[in-house]
C-alpha positions in Angstrom: -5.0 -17.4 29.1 -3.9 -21.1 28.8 -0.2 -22.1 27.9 -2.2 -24.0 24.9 -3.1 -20.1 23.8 0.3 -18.9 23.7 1.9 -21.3 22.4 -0.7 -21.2 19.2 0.1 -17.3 19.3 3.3 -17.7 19.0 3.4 -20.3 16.3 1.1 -17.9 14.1 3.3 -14.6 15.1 5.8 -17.2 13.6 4.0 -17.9 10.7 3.8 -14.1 9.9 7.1 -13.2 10.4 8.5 -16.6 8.2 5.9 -15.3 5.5 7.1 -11.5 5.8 10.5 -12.6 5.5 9.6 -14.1 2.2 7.9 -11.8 0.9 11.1 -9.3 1.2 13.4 -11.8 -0.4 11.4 -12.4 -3.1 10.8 -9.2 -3.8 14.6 -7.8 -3.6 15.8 -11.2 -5.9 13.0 -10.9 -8.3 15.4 -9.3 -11.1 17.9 -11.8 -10.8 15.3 -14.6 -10.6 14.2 -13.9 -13.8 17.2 -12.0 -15.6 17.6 -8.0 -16.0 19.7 -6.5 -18.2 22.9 -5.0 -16.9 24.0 -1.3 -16.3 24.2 0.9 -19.6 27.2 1.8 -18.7 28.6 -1.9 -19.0 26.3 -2.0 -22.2 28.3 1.0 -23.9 31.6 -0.3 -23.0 31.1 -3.4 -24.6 29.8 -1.3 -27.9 32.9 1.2 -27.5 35.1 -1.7 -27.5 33.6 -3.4 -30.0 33.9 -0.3 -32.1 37.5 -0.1 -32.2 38.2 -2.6 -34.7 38.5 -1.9 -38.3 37.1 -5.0 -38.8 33.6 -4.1 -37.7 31.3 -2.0 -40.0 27.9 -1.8 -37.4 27.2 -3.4 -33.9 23.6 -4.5 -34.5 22.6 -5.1 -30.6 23.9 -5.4 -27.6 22.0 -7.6 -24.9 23.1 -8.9 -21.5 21.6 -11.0 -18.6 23.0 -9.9 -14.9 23.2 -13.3 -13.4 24.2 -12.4 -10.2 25.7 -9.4 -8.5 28.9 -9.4 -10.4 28.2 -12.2 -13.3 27.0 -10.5 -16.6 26.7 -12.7 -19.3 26.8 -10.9 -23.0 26.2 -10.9 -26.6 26.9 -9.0 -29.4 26.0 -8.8 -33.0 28.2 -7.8 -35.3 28.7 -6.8 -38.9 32.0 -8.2 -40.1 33.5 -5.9 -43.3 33.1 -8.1 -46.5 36.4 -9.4 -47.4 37.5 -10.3 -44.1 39.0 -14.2 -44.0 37.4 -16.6 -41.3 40.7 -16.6 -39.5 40.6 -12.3 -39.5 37.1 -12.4 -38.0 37.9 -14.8 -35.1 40.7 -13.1 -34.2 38.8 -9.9 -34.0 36.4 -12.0 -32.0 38.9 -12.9 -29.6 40.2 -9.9 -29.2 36.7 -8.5 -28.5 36.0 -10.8 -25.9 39.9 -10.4 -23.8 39.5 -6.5 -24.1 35.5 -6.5 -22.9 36.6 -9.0 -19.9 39.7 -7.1 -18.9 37.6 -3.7 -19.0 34.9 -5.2 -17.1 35.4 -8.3 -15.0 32.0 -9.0 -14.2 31.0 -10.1 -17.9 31.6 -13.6 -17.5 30.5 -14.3 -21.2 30.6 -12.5 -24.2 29.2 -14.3 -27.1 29.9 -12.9 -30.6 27.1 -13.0 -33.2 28.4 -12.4 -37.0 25.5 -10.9 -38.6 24.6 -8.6 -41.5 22.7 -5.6 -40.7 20.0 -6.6 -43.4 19.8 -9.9 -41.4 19.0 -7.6 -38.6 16.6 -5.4 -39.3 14.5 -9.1 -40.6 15.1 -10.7 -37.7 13.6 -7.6 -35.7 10.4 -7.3 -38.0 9.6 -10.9 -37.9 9.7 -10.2 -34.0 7.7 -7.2 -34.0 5.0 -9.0 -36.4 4.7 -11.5 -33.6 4.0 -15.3 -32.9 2.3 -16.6 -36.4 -1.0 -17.1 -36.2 
């Protein structure tokens, strides 16, 4: 064969082994590409935590977004007991947020969500009804 052969060979095994490569990143960064949740675990600590307080009558959800190997970012919907003052339920906010970082340093972010469980429960049957039509 002529050098011209091999060297087009070469550029195509090349080619192949670029487009392999690829393939195999894509595939193992897929989940953080778009966003998985993060361990249950990490999802139940938050909850436990959350739980604690007296201030909190039901944790409505729990979602989180792994953003990288050790970056969880949070959020949390709560239902505050009536009566509380603005100033009680940030504190227990706060508090929330410091215990749920120092328990688990990879959450990055914990957002808190006042919310009534009736609010809830709408929001989640408007999303199961689906886009309007």
């Amino acid at each position: 064969m002529r050098t011209g052969a091999w060297s087009g060979i070469g550029s195509v095994c090349i080619g192949l082994l670029l487009a392999g490569v690829s393939v195999v990143l894509a595939r193992e960064c897929k989940a953080l590409l778009i966003g998985e949740r993060a361990r249950p675990k990490l999802q139940a600590s938050i909850q436990e935590i959350a739980e604690s307080f007296g201030g909190v009558c039901v944790i409505n959800e729990v979602l989180t977004v792994q953003l990288a190997p050790q970056q969880v970012v949070a959020m949390i919907s709560l239902d505050f007991k009536d009566g509380l003052t603005l100033a009680q339920a940030e504190g227990i906010a706060g508090e929330i947020e410091e215990r749920a970082k120092a328990a688990r340093p990879s959450v990055i972010r914990l957002f808190i969500r006042p919310q009534s469980s009736e609010q809830s429960r709408a929001e989640w049957r408007d999303l199961a009804k689906g886009p309007p039509a």
